[in-house]
N, C-alpha and C positions, 0 to 999 in steps of 0.2 A: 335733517330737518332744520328747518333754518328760523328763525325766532326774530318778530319785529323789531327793534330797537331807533331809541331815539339818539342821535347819532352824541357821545360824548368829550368831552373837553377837560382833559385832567385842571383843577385850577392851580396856580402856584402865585399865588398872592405875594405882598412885601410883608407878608408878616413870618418873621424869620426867628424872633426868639423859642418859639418852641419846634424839634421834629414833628410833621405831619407829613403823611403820601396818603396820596389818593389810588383808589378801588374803586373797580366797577360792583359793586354790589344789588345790580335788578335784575339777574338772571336764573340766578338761586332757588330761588321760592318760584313755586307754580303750581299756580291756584285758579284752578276752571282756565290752565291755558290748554287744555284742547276741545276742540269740538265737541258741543253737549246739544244732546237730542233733547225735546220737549224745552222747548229754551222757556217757557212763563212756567213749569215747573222747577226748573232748574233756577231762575233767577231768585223763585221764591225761595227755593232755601240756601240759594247764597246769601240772600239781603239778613236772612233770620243768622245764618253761620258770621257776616259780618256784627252785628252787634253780640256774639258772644265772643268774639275773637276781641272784641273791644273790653268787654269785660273778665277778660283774662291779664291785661295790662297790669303789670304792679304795680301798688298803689292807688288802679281804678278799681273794678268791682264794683262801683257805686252807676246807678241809673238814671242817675244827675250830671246831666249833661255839662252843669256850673263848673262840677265835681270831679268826673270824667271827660279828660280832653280828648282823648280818643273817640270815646261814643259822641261827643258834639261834633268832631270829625266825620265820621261818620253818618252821621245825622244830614249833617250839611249837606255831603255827599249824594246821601237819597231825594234828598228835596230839590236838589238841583235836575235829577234823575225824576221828576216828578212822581216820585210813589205816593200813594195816598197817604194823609194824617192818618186814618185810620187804621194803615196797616203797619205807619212804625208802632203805633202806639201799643198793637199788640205783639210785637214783633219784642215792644221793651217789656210786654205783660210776661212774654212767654221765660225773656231772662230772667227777668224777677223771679217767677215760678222756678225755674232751674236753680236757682239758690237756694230755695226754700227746700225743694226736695232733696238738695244734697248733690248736687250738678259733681261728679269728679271730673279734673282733668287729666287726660293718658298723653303718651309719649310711647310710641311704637316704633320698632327699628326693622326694617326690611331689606331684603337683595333682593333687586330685580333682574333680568334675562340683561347680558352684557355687562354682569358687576356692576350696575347701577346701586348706589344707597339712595335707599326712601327712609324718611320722619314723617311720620304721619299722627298729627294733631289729634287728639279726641276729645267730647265733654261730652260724658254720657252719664244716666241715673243708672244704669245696669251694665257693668263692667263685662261678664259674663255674652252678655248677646253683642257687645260692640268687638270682644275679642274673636266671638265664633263668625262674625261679619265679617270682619276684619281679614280673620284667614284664611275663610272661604273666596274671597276676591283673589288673593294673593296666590292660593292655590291653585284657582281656576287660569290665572294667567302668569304661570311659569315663574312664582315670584316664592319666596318665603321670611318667615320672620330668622331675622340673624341679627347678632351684632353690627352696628354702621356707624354709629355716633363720631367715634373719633374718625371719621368723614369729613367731619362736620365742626363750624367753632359756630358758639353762640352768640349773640351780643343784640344791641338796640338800634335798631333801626327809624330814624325821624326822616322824611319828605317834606320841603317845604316849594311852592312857589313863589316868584322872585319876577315884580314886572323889569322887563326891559325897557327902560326908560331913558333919557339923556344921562341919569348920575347911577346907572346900573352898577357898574364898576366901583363908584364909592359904597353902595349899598351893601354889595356880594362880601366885600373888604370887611368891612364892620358887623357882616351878619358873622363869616367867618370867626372873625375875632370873637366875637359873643361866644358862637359855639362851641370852641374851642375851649375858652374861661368855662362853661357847664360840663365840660368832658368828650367833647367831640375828638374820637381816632384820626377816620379815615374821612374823608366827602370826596363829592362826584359833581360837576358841573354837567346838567343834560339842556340842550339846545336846540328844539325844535328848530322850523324852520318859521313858521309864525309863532305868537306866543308868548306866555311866561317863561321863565329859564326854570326849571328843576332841578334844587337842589339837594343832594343827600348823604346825610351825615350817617354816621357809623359812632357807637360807642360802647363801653362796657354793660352788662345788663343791669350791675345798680345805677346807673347814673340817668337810666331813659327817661323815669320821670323828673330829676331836673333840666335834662336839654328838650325835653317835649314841653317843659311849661317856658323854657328860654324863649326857645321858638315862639310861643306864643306871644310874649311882648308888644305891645303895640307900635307901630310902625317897623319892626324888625323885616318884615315879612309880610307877602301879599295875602298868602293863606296859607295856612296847616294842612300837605295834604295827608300825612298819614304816619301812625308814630305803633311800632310795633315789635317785638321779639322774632327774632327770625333767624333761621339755622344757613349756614354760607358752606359750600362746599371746602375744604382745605385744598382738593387738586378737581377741577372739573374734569370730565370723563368727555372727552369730545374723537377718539378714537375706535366708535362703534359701527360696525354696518348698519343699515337702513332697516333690518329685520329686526333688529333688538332694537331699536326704535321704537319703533312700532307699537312694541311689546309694551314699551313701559309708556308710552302715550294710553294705549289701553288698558293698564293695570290703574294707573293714576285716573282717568275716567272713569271707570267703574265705581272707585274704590270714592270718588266724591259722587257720583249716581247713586249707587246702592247704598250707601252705610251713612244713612244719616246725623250720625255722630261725629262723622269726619269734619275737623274745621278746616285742614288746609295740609297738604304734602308739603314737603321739600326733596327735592333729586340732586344728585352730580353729576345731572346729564347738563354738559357745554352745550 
């Protein structure tokens, strides 16, 4: 199976007093990347799944967009998408409500068909019916819950846009340099063919929300596209037949179709 990508460019800047390498880290996570039936059903409860993924950020939890940089990301995001005011508003009704009822968030561990590891996300009011969801997906397509974690390394993941301009190159230098001063690991230089440049930093998971508010600084950056927790395989699995493929393209579909609690997979499928 072969996976879109926007073609990238490791950066190596002249900033040499601290180590930093660059990682490809946008292959990892896969979230509604395959083919989903009923797509105005499915969009709606992705739009509703992104504002609680927003409000899982630490330090957000808040439905203040002022407040939370993520969920104003987010926000932006949909408006540009033209969703109606109407339906973030309840979209932010339905989060607020999941806080009040006692919203938990899960972390599930799974092997899929081809020693695949899955992480699969949850925020659900009833523990109990998201786990019997949960297994029954995984059972029905050749998958089970097991140990996978150390699969997997955690950390914070920020997106930023970056216009390509006559002084791009000064800009990228000094965004660098910023991000770097807030905690930035790893970054990624991505280079469409028209466009903004996309850039994307990597860091430890306490430091997300200070390189997500870095980010944010005025003129640093064209725009914030997305600042989040996210699991990265430690060896991608790119050694599978086309059958076990398959398998786990359909285990990961389901499992965001049926189980409404699901916010998001992660795989070690290359």
């Amino acid at each position: 199976m072969n996976f879109l990508r926007l073609p990238t460019r490791p950066v190596l800047s002249a900033i040499a007093r601290r180590p930093l390498h660059t990682s490809d880290v946008r292959a990892s996570g896969h979230n509604k990347w395959s083919k989903i039936k009923g797509v105005k059903g499915a969009m709606d409860r992705q739009r509703g799944r992104l504002f609680s993924r927003a409000n899982k950020v630490p330090g957000g939890g808040s439905i203040d967009p002022g407040i939370n940089l993520t969920l104003a990301t987010v926000l932006k995001r949909l408006k540009a998408q033209g969703v109606p005011k109407e339906n973030v508003e309840n979209a932010l009704k339905r989060v607020a409500g999941g806080k009040d009822k006692g919203d938990q968030q899960l972390v599930y561990e799974a092997l899929a068909p081809g020693q695949i590891g899955l992480i699969i996300e949850c925020q659900t009011d009833n523990v109990n019916r998201t786990m019997k969801e949960v297994r029954g997906v995984l059972f029905d397509n050749g998958a089970r819950m097991a140990p996978v974690r150390f699969m997997f390394t955690r950390h914070g993941l920020v997106k930023v846009a970056l216009e390509r301009d006559d002084s791009y190159a000064d800009k990228l230098e000094h965004l660098i340099e910023k991000m770097i001063d807030a905690g930035a690991e790893d970054f990624t230089e991505s280079l469409p063919e028209e466009g903004d440049a996309e850039i994307s930093f990597t860091c430890p998971v306490e430091e997300l929300n200070k390189l997500t508010t870095t980010a944010t600084e005025t003129g640093l950056c064209k725009e914030l596209l997305s600042s989040e927790l996210v699991y990265t395989p430690l060896e991608k699995t790119t050694e599978i037949d086309d059958a076990s493929i398959r398998k786990v393209e359909e285990v990961v579909e389901e499992l965001e179709e049926e189980c409404d609690d699901v916010l998001k997979i992660w795989t070690t499928l290359g």
